[in-house]
C-alpha positions in Angstrom: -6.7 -29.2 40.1 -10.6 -30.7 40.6 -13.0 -30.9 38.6 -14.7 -27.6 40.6 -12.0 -25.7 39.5 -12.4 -26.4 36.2 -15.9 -25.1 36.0 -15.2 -21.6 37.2 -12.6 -21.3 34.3 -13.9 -18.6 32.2 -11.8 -19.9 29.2 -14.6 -22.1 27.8 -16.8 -19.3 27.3 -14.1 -17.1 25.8 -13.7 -20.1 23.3 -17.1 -20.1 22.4 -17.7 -16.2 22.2 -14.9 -16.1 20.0 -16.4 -18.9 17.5 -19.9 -17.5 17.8 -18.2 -13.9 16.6 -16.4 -15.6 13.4 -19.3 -17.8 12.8 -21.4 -14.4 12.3 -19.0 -12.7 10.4 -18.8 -15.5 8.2 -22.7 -15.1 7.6 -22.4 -11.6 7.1 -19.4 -11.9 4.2 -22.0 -14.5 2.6 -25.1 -11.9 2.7 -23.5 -9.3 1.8 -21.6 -11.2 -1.3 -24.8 -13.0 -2.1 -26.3 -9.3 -2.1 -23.4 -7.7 -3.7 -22.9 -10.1 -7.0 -27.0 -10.3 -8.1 -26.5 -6.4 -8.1 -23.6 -7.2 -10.7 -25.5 -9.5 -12.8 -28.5 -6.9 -12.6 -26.3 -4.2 -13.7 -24.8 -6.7 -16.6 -28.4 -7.4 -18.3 -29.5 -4.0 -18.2 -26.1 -3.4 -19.8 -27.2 -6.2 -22.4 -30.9 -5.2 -23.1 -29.6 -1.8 -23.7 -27.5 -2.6 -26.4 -29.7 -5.1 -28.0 -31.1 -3.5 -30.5 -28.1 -1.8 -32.0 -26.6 -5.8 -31.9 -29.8 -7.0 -33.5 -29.6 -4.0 -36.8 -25.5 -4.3 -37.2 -26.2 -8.1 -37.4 -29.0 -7.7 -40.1 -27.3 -5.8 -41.8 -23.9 -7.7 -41.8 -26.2 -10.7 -42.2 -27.3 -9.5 -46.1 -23.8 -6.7 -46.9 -24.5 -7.1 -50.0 -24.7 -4.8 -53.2 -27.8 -2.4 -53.2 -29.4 -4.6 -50.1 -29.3 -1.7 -47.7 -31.7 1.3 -48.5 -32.6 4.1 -46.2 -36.4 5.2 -47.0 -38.4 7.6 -44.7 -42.1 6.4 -45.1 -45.3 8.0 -42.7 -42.6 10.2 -40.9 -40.3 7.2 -39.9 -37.0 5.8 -41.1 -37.2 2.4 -42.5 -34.4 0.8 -42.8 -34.8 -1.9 -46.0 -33.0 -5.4 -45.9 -33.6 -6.1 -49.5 -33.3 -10.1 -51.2 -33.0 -8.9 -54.9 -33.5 -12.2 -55.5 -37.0 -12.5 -54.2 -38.0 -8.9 -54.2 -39.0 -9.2 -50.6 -37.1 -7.2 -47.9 -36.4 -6.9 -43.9 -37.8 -3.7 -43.2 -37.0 -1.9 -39.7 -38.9 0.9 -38.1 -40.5 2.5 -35.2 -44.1 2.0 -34.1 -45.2 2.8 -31.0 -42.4 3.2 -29.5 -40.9 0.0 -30.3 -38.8 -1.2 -33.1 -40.9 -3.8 -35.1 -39.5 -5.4 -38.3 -41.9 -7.2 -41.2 -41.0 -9.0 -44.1 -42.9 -7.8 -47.6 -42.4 -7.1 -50.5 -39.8 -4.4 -51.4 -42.6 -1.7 -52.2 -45.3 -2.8 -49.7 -47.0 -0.4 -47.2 -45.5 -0.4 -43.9 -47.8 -3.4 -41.6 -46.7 -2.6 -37.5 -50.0 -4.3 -36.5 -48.1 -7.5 -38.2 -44.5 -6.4 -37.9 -42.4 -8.3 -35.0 -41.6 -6.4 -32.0 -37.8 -6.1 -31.6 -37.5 -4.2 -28.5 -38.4 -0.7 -26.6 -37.0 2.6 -27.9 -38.5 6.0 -28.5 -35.5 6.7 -31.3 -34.4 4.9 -34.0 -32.4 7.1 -36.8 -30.3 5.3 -39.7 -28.4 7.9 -41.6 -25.4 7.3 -44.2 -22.5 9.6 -43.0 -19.9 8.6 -45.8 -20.0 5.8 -48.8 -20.4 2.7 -46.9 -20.4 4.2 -43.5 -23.9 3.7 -42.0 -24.9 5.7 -38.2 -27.9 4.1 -36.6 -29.0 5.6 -33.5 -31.4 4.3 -30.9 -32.0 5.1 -27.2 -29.1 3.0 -26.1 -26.9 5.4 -28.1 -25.1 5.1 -31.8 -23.9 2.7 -33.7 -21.4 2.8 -36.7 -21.5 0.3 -39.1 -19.2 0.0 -42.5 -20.5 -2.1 -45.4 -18.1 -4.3 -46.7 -20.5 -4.4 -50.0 -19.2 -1.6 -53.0 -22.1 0.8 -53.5 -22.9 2.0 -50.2 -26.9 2.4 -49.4 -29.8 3.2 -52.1 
């Protein structure tokens, strides 16, 4: 065999069609992987940011289950839901404005402040009702939560 004969061998370019092909696919299984898992962590914070704000009230009020701390008030059409430090006479208090949940810190009795109130997060609904003794419902637009005091008395 001489070296001519080698040349017309169509082998070599089998060898290198066939390594082009898998070189391709493997660029393909990378973009469409890449594309395929920032869909999943997409879909994974939405997940998060829509349960946010029921996470952020069931840990406030968890944070302060305490005897007579949790009141339910309904002030300028809204439901306020009142942290109370009987200790200091100043409370958490949670309500819509504006289509947000905001939540200020005052005194038990003050007026309602949104224009000073920290912003908690978007939602159109926010409901906190007492089903049973102890048993608290609060609804937002991510959908409801339940939440039991561990505190005797249940909500003022």
């Amino acid at each position: 065999m001489t070296f001519k004969e080698d040349q017309k061998s169509p082998l070599g370019l089998y060898s290198i069609g066939i390594a082009a092909l898998f070189l391709l696919g493997f660029f393909l299984l990378v973009l469409f992987g890449a594309q395929n898992y920032r869909n999943a962590v997409a879909a994974q914070h939405a997940n998060n940011d829509s349960r946010v704000l029921l996470s952020y009230v069931s840990t406030c009020i968890k944070g302060s289950d305490q005897t007579g701390c949790v009141r339910i008030r309904e002030e300028d059409g809204n439901t306020v839901l009142v942290i109370a430090d009987e200790e200091s006479g100043y409370a958490s208090r949670l309500y819509l404005s504006h289509g947000n949940l905001v939540e200020d810190y005052a005194e038990i009795r003050a007026a309602l402040d949104p224009e000073n109130a920290q912003i908690i997060g978007q939602t159109s609904v926010f409901t906190v009702e007492e089903l049973t003794e102890g048993l608290l419902a609060v609804t937002t637009d991510a959908g409801r939560s339940l939440i039991r005091l561990r505190s005797q008395g249940g909500v003022l």
